[in-house]
DOTILUM-889798 format. One line per 5 residues: number of its first residue (from 1); for each residue x negated, y negated, z negated of N, C-alpha, C, CB. Coordinates in pm, 1 decimal, always signed. Each point is the difference from the previous one (the first is absolute). Glycine has a CB too. Example, Ala and Ser with C-alpha at 12.3 -4.5 7.8 and 13.67 -1.06 7.14 Angstrom:
residues 2
1> -1319.0 +569.0 -780.0 +89.0 -119.0 +0.0 -90.0 -120.0 +0.0 +189.2 +117.3 -124.6; -154.2 -222.3 +196.6 -82.0 -119.0 -6.0 +77.0 -109.0 -73.0 -118.4 +62.8 +214.5
end
This chain:
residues 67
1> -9409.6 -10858.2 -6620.0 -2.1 -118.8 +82.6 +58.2 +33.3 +136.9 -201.6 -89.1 -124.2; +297.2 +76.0 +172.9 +89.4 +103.4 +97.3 -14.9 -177.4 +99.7 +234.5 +271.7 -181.7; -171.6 -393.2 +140.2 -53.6 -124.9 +85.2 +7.2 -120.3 -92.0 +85.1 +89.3 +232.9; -241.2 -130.1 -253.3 -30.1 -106.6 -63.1 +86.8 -101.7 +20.1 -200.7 +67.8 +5.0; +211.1 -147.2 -9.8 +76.6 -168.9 -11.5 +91.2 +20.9 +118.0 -211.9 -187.1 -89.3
6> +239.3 +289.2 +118.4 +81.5 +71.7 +133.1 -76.3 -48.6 +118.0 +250.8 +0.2 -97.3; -370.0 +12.9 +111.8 -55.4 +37.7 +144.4 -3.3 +13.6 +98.1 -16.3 +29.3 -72.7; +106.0 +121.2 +34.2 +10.0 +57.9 +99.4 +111.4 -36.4 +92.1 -113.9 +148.1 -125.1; +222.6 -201.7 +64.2 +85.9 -9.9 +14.4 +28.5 -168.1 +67.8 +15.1 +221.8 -178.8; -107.0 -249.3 +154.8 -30.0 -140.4 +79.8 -76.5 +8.6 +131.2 -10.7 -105.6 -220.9
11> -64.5 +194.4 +231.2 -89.8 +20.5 +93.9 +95.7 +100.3 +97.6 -241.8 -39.3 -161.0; +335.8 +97.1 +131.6 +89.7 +62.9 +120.1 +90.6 -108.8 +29.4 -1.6 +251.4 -67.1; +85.6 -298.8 -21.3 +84.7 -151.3 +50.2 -40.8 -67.0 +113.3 +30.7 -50.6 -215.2; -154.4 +7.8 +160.4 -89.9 -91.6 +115.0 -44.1 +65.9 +156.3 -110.7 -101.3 -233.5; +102.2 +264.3 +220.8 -36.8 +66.1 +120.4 +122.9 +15.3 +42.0 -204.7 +109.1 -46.8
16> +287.6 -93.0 -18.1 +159.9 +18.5 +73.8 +36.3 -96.6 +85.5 +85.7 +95.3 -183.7; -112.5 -203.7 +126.2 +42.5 -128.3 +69.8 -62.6 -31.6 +125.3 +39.7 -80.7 -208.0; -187.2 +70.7 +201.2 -68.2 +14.9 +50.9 +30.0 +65.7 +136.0 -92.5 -29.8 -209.4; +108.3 +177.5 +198.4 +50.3 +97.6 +98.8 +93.7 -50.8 +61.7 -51.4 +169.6 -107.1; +162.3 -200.6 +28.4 +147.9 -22.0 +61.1 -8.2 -131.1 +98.4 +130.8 +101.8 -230.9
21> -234.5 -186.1 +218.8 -51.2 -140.4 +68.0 -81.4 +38.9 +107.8 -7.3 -139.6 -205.7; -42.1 +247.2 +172.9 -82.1 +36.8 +154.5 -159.3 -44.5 -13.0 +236.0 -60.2 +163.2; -292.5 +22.0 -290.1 -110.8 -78.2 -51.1 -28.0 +119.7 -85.4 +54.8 -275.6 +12.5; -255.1 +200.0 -39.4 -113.5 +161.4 -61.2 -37.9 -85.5 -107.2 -137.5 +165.9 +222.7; +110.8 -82.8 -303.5 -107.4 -23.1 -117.5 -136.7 +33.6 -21.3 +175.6 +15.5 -73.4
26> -255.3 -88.4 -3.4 -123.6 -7.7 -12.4 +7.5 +30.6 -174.0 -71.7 -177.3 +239.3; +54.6 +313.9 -291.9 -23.3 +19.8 -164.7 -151.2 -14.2 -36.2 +201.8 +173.4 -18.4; -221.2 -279.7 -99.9 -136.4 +0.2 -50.4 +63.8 -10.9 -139.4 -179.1 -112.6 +194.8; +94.3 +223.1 -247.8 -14.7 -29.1 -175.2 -94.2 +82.0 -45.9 +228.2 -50.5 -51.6; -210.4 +68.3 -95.4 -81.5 +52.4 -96.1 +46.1 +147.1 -83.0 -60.2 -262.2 -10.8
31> +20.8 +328.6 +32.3 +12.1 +126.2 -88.6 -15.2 +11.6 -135.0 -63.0 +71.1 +169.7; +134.2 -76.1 -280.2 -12.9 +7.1 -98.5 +6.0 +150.5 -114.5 +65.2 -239.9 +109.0; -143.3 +244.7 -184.5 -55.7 +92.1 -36.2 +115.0 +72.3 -53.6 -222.3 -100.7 -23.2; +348.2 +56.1 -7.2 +106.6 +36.4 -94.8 +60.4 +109.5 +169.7 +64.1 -286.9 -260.1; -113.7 +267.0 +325.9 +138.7 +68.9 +141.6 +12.1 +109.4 -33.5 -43.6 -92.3 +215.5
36> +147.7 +120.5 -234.9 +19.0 +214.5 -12.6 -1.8 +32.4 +136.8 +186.9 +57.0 -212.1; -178.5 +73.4 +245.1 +43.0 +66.2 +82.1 +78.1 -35.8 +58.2 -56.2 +115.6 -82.1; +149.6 -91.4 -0.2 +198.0 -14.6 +34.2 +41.2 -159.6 +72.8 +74.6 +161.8 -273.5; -183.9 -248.6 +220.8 +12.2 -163.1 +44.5 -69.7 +56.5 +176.8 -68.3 -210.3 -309.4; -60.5 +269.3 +234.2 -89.2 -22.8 +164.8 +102.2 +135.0 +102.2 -351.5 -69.8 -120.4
41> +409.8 +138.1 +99.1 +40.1 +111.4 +133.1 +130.0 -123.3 +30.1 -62.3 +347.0 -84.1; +150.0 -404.8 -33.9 +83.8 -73.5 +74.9 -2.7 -98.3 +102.7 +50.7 +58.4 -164.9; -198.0 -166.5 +125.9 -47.9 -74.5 +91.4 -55.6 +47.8 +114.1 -16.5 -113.8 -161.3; -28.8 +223.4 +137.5 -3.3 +82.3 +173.4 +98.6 -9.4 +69.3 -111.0 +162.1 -55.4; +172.7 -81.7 -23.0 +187.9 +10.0 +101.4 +27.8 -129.7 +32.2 +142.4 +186.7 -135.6
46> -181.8 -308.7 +71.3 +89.7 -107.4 +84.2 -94.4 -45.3 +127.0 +139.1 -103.8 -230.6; -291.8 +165.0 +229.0 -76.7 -56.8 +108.9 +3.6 +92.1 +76.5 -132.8 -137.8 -95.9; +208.6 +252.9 +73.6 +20.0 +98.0 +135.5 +157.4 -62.7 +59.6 -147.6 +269.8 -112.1; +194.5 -284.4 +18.2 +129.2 -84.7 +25.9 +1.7 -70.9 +82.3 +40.7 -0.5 -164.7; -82.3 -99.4 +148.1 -22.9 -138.5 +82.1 -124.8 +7.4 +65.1 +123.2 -141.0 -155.3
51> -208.7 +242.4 +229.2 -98.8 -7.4 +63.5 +18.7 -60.7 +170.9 -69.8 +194.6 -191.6; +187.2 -217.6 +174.0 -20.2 -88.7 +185.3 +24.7 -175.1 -66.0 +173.7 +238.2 +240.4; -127.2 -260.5 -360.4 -25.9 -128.4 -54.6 -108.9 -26.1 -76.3 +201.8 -9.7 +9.1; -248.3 +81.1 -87.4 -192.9 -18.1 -87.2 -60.4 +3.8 +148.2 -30.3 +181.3 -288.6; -40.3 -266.6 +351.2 -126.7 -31.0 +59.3 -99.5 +49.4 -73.1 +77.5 -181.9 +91.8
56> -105.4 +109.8 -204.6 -159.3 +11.6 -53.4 +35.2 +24.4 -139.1 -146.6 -171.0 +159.1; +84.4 +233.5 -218.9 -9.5 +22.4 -153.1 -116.9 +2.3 -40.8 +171.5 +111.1 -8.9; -212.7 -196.3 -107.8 -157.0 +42.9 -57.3 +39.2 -18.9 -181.4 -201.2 -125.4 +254.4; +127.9 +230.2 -354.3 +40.4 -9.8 -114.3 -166.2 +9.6 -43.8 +287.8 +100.4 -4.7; -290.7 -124.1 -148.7 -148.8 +60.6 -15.3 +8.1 -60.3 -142.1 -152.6 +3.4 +259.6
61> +45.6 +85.6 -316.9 -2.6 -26.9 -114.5 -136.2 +31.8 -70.9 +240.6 +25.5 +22.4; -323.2 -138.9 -78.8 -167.1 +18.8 -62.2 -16.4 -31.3 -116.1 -93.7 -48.2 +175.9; +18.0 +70.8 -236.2 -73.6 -78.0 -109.4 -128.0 -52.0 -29.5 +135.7 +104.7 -52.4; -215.3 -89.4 +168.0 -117.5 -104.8 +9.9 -15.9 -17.4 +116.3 -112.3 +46.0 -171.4; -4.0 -122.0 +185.3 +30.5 -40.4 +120.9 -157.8 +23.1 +40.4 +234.6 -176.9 -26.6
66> -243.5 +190.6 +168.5 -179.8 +50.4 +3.1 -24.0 -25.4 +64.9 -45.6 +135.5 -64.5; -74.6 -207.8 +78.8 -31.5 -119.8 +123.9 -125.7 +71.4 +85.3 +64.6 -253.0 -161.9
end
């Protein structure tokens, strides 16, 4: 699984642009159990990448919930 439904590859497009506009992003999603390695060190590199455009990032991932 190197990039699901291309991802990754959407999610740098959008920071590129982003950057090149002078405008930040806000990443929220979900972690899915399938992520390799090779998916998760790449998605690092693009948030070290673009770390003066990612503002905020939050990911997470559960299976119950506990009150």
């Amino acid at each position: 699984m190197e990039d699901p439904n291309k991802q990754l590859k959407f999610i740098e497009d959008n920071l590129r642009e982003l950057e090149s506009k002078g405008w930040h992003a806000v990443l929220l999603g979900h972690i899915p159990n399938e992520c390799s390695h090779q998916y998760t060190e790449r998605f690092r590199a693009l948030l070290n990448r673009y770390q003066n455009t990612v503002r905020f990032s939050m990911f997470g991932h559960t299976h119950s919930d506990i009150y």
